[in-house]
C-alpha positions in Angstrom: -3.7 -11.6 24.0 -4.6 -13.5 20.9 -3.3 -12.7 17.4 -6.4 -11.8 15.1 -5.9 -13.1 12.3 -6.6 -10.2 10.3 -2.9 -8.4 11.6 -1.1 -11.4 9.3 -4.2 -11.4 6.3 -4.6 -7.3 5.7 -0.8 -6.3 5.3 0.1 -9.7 3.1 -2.5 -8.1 1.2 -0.9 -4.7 1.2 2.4 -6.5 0.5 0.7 -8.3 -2.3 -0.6 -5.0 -3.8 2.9 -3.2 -3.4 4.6 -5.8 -5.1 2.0 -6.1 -8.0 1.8 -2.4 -8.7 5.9 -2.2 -8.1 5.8 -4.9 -11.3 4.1 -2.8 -13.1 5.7 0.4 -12.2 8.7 -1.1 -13.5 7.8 -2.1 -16.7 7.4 1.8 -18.0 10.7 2.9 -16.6 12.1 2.8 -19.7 9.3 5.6 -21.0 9.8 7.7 -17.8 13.7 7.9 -18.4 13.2 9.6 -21.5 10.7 12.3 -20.0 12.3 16.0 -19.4 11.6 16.3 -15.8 11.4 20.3 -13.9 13.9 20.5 -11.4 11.4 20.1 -8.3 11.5 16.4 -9.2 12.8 14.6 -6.1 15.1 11.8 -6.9 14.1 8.1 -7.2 15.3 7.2 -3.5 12.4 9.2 -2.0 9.5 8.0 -4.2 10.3 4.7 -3.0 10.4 5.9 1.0 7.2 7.3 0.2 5.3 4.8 -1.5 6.4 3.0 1.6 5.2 4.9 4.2 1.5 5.3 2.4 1.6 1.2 1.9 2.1 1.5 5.9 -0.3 4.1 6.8 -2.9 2.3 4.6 -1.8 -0.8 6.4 -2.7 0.3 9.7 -5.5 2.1 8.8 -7.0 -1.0 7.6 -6.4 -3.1 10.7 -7.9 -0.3 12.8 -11.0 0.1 10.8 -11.2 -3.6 10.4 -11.2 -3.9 14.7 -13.8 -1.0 14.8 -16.4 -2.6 12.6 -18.9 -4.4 14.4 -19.4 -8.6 13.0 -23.0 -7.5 12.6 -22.3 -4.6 10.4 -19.5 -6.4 8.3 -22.6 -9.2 7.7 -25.0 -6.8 6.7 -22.7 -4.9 4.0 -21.5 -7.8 2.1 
């Protein structure tokens, strides 16, 4: 079988994204410290774990929808 290109292009694009929006994530820690938070608030480990697993869900999503499109469809919408 031959590796689409698409399986390397779509999650170095998520990658890309996740590390972009991490950046800027960062960059307003400071401010969240300083927030009261309630007590439901989950600690920082599991944001991360989560954030993770919707950057791979969205991942494969992508791929999958990518496969399902028809060339003739993907032509006539851009």
């Amino acid at each position: 079988m031959r590796l689409k290109l698409n399986y390397i292009i779509i999650p170095l694009f998520t990658a890309f994204i996740a590390y972009f929006g991490g950046q800027i994530t960062s960059a307003g820690m400071k401010w969240y410290k300083t927030i009261n938070l309630p007590s439901f608030t989950p600690p920082g480990f599991v944001i991360g774990y989560v954030w993770t697993f919707i950057f791979i869900c969205a991942t494969i999503s992508a791929i999958i929808t990518w496969n399902k499109l028809k060339k003739t469809t993907l032509v006539s919408h851009l």
